[in-house]
FITISE-706001 format. One record per atom (N, C-alpha, C): residue in one letter; chain; atom name; z, y, x. Coordinates in steps of 0.001 Angstrom, whole numbers, plus 500000, padded with zeros to 6 digits. Atoms other than C-alpha are relative to their C-alpha. Example, Ala and Ser with C-alpha at 12.3 -4.5 7.8 and 13.67 -1.06 7.14 Angstrom:
2
{"A" "A" "N" {500000 498810 500890}}
{"A" "A" "CA" {507800 495500 512300}}
{"A" "A" "C" {500000 501200 500900}}
{"S" "A" "N" {499940 498810 499180}}
{"S" "A" "CA" {507140 498940 513670}}
{"S" "A" "C" {500730 501090 499230}}
//
This chain:
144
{"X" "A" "N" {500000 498820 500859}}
{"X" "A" "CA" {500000 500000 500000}}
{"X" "A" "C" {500000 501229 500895}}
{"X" "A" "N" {499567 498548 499441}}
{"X" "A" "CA" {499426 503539 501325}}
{"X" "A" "C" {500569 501133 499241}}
{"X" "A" "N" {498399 498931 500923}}
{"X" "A" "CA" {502818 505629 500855}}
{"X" "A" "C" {498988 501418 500101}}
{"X" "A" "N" {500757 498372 500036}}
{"X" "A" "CA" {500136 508863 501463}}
{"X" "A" "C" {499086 500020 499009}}
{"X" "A" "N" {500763 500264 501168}}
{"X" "A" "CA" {498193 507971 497996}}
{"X" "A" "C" {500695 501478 499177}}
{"X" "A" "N" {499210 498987 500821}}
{"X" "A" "CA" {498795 511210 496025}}
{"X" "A" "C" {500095 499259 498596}}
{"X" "A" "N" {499064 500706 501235}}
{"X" "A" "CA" {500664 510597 492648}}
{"X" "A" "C" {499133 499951 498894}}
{"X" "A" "N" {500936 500005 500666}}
{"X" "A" "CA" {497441 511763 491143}}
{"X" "A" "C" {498941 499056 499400}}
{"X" "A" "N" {500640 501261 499645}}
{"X" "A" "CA" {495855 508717 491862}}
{"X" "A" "C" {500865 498715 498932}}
{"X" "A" "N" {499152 500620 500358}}
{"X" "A" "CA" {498736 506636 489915}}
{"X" "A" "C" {500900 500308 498715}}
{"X" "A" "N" {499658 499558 500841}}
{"X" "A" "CA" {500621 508535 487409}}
{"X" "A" "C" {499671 499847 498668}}
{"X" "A" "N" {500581 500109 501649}}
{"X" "A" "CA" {500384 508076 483571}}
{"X" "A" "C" {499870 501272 499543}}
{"X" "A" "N" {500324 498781 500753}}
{"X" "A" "CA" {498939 511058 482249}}
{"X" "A" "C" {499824 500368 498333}}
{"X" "A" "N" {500236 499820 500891}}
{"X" "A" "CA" {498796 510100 478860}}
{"X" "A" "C" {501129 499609 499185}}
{"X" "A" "N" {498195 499999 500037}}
{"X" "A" "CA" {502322 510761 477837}}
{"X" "A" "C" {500105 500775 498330}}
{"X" "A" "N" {499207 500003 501139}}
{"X" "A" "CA" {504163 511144 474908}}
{"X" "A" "C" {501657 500955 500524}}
{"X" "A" "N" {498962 499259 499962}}
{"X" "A" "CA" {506475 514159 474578}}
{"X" "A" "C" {500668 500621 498909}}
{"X" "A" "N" {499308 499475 501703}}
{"X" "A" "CA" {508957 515602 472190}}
{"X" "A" "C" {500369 501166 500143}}
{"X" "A" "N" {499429 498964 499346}}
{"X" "A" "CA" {510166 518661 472282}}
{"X" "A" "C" {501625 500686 499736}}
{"X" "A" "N" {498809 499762 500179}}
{"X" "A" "CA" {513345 520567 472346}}
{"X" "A" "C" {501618 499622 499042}}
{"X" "A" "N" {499425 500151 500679}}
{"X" "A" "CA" {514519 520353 469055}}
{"X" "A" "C" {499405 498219 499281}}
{"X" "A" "N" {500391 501282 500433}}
{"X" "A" "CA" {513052 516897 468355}}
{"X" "A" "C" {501579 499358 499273}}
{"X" "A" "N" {498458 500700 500781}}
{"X" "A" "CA" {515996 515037 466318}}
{"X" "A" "C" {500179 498609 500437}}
{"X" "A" "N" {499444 501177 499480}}
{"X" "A" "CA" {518123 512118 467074}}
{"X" "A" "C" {498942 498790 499383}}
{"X" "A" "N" {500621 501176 500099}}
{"X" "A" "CA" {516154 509574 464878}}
{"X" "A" "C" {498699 500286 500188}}
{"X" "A" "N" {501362 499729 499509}}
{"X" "A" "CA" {512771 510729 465634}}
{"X" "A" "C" {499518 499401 501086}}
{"X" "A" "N" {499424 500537 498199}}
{"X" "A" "CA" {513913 509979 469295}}
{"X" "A" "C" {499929 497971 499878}}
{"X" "A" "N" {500320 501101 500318}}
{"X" "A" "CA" {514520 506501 468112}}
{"X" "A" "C" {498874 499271 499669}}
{"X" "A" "N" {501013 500398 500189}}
{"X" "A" "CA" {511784 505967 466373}}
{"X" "A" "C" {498912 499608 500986}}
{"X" "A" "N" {501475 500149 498889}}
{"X" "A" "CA" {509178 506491 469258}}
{"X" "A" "C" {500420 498591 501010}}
{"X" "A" "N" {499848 500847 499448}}
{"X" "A" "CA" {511280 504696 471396}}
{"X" "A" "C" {500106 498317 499314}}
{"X" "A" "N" {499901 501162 500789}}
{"X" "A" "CA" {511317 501634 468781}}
{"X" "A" "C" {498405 499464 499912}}
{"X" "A" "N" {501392 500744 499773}}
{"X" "A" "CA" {507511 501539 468630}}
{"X" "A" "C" {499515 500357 501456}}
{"X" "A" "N" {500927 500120 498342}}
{"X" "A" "CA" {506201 502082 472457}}
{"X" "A" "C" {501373 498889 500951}}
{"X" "A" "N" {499700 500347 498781}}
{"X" "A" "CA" {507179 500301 475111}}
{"X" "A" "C" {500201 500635 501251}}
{"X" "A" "N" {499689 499279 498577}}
{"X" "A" "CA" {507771 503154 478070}}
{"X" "A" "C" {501827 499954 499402}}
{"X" "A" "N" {498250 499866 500369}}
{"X" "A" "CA" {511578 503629 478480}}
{"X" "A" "C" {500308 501335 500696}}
{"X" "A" "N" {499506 498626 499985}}
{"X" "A" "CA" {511374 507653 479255}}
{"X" "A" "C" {498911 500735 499451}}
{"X" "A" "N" {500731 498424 501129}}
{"X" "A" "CA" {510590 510724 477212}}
{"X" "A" "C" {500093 501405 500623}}
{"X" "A" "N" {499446 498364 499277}}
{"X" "A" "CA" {510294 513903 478978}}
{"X" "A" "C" {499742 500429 498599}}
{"X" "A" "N" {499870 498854 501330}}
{"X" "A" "CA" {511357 516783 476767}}
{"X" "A" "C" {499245 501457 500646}}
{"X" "A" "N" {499964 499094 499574}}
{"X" "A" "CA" {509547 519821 476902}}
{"X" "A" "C" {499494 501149 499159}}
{"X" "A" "N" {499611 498820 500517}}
{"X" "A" "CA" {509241 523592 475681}}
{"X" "A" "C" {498499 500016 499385}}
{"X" "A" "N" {501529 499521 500638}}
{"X" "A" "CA" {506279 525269 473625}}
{"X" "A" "C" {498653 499989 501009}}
{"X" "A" "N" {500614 499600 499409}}
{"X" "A" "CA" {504563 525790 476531}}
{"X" "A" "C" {499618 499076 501263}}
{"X" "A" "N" {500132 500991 498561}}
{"X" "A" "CA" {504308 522194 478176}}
{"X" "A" "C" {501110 500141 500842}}
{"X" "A" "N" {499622 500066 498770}}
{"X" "A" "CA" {506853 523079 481044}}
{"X" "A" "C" {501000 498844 499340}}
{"X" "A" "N" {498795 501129 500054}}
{"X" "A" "CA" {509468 519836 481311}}
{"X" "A" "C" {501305 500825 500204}}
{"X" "A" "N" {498505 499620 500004}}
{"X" "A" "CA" {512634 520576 480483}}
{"X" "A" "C" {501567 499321 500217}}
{"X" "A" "N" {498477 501303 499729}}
{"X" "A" "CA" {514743 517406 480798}}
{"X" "A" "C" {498811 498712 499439}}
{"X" "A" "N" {500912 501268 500063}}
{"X" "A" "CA" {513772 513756 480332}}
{"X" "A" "C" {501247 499701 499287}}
{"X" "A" "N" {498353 500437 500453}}
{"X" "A" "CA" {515829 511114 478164}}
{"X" "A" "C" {499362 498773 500005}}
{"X" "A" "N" {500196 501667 500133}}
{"X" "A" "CA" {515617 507421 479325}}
{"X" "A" "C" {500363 499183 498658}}
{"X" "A" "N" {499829 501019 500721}}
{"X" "A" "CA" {515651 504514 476870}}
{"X" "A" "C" {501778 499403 500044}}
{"X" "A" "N" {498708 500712 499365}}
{"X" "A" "CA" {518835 503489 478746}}
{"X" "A" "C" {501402 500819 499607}}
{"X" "A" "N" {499326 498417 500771}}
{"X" "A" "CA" {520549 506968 478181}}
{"X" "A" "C" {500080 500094 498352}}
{"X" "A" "N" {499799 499854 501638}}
{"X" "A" "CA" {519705 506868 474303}}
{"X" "A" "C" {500891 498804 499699}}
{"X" "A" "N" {499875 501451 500956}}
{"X" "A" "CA" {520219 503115 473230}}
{"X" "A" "C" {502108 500260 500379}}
{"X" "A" "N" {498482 499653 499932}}
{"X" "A" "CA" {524054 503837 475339}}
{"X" "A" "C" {500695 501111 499129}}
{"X" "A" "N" {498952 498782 500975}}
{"X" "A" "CA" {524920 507162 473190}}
{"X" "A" "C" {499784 499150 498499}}
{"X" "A" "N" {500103 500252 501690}}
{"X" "A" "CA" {523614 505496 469891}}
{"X" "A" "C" {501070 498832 499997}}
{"X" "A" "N" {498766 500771 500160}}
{"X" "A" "CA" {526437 502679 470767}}
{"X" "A" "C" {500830 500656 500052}}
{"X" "A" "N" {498835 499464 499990}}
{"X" "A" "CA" {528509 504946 471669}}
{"X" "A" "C" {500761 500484 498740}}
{"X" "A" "N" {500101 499342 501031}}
{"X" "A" "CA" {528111 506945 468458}}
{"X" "A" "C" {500192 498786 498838}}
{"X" "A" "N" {499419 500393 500725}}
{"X" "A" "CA" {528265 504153 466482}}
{"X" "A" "C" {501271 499358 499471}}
{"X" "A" "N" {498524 499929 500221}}
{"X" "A" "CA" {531677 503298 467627}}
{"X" "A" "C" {500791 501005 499329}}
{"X" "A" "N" {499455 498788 500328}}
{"X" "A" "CA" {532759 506561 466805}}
{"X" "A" "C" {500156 500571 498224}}
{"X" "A" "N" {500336 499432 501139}}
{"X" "A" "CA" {531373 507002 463700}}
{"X" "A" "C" {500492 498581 499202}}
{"X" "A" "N" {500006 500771 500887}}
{"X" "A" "CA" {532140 505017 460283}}
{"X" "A" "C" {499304 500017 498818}}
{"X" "A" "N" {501186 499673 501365}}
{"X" "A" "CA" {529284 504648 457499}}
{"X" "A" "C" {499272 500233 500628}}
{"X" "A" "N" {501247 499035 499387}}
{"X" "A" "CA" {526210 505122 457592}}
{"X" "A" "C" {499663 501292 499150}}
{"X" "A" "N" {499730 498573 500227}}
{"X" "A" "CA" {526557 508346 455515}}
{"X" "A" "C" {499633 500772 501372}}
{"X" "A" "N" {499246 499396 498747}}
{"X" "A" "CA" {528743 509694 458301}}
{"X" "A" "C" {498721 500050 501249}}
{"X" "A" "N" {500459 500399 498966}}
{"X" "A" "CA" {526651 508053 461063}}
{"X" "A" "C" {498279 500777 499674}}
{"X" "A" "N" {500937 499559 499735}}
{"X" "A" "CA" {523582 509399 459908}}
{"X" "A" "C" {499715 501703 499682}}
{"X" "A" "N" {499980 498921 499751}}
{"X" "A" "CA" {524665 513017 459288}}
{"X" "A" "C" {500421 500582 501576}}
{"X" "A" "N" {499934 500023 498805}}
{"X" "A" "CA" {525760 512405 463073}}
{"X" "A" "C" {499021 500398 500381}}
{"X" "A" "N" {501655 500373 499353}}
{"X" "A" "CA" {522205 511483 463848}}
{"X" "A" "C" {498898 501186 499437}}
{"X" "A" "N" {501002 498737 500607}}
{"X" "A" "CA" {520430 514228 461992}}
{"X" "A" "C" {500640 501676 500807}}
{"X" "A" "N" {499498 498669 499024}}
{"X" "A" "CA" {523057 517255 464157}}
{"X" "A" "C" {499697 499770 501465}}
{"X" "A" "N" {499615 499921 498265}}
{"X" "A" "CA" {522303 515735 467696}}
{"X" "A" "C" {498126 500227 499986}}
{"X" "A" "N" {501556 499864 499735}}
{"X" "A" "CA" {518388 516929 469072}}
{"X" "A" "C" {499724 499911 501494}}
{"X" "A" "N" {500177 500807 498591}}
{"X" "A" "CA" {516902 515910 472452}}
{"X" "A" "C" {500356 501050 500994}}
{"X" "A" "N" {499021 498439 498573}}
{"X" "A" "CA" {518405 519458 474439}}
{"X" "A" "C" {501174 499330 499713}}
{"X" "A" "N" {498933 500227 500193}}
{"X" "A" "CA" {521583 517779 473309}}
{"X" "A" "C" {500607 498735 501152}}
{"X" "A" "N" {500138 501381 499345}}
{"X" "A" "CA" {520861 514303 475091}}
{"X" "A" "C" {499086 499820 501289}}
{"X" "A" "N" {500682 500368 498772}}
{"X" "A" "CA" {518370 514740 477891}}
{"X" "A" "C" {500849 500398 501140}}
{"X" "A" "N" {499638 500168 498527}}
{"X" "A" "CA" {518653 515043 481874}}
{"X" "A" "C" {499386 501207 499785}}
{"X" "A" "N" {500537 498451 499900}}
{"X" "A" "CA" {518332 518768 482068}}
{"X" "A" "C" {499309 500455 501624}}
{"X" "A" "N" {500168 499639 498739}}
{"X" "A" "CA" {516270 520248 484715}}
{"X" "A" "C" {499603 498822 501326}}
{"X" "A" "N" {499815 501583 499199}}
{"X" "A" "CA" {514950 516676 486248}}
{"X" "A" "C" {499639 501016 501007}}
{"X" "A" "N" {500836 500079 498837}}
{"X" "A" "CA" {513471 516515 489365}}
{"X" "A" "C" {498582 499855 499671}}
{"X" "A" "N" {501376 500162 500334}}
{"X" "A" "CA" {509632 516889 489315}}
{"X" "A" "C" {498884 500327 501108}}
{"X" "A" "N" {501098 499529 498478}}
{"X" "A" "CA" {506730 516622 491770}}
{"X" "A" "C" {498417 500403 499482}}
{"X" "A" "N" {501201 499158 500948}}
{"X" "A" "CA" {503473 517737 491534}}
{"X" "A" "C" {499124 498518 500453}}
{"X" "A" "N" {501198 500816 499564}}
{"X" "A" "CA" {500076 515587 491849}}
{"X" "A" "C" {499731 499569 500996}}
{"X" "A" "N" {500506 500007 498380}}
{"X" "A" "CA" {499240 515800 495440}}
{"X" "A" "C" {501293 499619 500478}}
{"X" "A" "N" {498749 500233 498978}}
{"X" "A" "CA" {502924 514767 496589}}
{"X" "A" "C" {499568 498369 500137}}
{"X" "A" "N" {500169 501345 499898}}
{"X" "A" "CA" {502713 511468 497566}}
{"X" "A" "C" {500476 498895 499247}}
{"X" "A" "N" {499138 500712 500216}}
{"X" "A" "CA" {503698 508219 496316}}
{"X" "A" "C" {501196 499407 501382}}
{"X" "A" "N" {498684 500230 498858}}
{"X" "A" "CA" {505912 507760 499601}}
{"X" "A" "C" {501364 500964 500007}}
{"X" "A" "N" {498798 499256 500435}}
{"X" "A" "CA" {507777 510605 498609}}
{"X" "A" "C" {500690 499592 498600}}
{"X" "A" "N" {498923 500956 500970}}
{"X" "A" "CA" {508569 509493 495078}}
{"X" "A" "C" {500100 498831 499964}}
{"X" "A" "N" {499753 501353 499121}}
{"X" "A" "CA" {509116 505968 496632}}
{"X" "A" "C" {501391 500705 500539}}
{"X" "A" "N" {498735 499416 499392}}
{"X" "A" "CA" {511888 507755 498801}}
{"X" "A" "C" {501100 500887 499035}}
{"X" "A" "N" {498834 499984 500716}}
{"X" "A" "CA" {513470 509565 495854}}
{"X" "A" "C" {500309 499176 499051}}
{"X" "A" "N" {499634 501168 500661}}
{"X" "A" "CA" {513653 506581 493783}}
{"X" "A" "C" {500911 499766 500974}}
{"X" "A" "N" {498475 500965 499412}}
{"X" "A" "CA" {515830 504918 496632}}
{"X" "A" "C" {500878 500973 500300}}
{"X" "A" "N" {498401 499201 499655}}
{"X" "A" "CA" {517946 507624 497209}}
{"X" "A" "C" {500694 500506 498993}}
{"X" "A" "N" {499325 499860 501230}}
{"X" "A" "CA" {518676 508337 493759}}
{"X" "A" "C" {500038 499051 498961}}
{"X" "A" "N" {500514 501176 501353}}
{"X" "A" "CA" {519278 507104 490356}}
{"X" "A" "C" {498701 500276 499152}}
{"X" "A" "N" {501136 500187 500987}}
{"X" "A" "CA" {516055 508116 489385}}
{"X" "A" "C" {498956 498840 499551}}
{"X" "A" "N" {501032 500991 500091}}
{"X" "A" "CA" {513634 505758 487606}}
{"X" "A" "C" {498829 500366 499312}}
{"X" "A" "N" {501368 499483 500863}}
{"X" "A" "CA" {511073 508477 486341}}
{"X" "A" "C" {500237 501314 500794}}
{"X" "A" "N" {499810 498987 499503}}
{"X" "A" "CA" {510237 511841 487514}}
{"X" "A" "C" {498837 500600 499407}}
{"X" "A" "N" {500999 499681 500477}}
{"X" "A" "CA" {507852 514253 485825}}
{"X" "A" "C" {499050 500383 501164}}
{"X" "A" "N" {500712 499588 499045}}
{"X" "A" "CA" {505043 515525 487557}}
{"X" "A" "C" {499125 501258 498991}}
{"X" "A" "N" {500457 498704 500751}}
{"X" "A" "CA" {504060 519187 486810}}
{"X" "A" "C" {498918 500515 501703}}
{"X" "A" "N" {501268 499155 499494}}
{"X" "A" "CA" {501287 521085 488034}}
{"X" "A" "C" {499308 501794 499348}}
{"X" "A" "N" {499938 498434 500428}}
{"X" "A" "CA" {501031 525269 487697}}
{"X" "A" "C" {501412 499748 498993}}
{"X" "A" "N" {499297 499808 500523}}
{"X" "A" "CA" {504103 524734 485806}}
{"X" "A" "C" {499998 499520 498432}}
{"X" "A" "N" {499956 500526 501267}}
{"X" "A" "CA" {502977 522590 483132}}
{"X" "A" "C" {500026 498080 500461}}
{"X" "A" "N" {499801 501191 499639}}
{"X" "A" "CA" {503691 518580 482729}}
{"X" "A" "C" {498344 499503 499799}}
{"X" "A" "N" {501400 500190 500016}}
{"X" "A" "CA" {500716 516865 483375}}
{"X" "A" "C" {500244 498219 500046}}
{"X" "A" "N" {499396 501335 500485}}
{"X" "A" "CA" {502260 513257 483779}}
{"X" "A" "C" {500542 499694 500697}}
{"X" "A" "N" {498822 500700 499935}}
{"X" "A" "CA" {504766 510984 484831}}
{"X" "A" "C" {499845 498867 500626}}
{"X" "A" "N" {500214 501264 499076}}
{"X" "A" "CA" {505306 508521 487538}}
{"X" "A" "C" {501365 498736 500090}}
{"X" "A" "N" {498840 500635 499579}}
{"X" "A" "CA" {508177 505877 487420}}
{"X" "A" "C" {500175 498438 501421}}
{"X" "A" "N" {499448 500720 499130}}
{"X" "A" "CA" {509562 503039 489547}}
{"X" "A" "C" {499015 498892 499750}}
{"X" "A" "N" {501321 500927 500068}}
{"X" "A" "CA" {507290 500593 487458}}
{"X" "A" "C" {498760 499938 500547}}
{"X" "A" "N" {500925 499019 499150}}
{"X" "A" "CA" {504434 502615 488670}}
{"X" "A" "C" {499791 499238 501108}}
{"X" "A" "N" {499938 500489 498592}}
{"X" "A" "CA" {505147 501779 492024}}
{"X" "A" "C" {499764 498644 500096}}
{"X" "A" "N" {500050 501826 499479}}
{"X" "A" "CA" {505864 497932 491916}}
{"X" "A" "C" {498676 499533 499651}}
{"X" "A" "N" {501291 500907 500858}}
{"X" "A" "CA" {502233 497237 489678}}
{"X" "A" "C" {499094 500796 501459}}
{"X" "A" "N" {500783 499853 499105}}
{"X" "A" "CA" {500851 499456 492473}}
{"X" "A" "C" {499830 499261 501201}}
{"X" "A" "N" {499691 500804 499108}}
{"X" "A" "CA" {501865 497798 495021}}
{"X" "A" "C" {500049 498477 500079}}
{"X" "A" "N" {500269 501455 500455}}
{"X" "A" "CA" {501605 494253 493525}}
{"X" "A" "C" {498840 499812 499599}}
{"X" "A" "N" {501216 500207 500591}}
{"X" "A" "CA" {498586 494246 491704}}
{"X" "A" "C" {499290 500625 499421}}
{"X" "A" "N" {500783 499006 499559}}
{"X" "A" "CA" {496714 497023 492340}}
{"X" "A" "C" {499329 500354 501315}}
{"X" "A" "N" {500261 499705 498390}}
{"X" "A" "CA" {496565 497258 496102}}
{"X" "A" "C" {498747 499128 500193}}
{"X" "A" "N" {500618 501001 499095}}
{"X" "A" "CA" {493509 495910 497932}}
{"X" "A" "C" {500522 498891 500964}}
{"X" "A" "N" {499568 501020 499152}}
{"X" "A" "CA" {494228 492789 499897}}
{"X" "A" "C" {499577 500748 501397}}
{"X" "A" "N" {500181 499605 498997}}
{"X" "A" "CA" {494756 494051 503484}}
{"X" "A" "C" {500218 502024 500240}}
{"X" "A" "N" {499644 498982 500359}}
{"X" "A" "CA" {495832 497837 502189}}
{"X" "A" "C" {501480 500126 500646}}
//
């Protein structure tokens, strides 16, 4: 695999975003029919504003349903919380041309397992950890 492949080359660009005020079951919903396990959140104007893993939701909606009793209750819960309430504010984000060796290197040094990727200041798409391993497994040329 070459870690100097820009992210451009790799990245899912055809992303699914919600925005600010998106609502708690809405949030669910998407994540109930797709298969990715992060949602960047972002403003009128495209820029990313926070992300909210699969991993991050499915834990507050247990949490919440400890908390809560009824589903009344539980779903006037779920109708006051919106995705500024629940995302990763302010991720980390690289642009196109950064490499995959660089987000390779902040994957292992953090807990990240997604990172947006903006360009002039708008999201343009999204590279995670999966990303990497299909690239590197079965994607690569033999002898790459």
């Amino acid at each position: 695999m070459n870690t100097l492949t820009p992210l451009r080359d790799l990245m899912t660009k055809d992303l699914t975003v919600i925005q600010l005020d998106t609502p708690f079951y809405k949030i669910k919903s998407i994540f109930d029919t797709n298969s990715f396990h992060h949602l960047p959140v972002v403003d009128k104007m495209a820029m990313a504003k926070g992300i909210i893993s699969k991993n991050d939701f499915t834990n507050l909606a247990y949490q919440l349903s400890n908390e809560t009793a009824g589903k009344t209750y539980s779903n006037k819960t779920y109708n006051n919380i919106f995705a500024k309430d629940i995302m990763t504010k302010n991720p980390v984000f690289l642009n196109p041309e950064d490499s995959i060796g660089l987000a390779a290197d902040l994957f292992l040094e953090n807990i990240y397992h997604a990172l947006p990727i903006m360009e002039d200041g708008v999201l343009v798409g999204i590279i995670t950890t999966h990303d990497l391993l299909a690239h590197a497994f079965y994607k690569s040329p033999v002898g790459d």
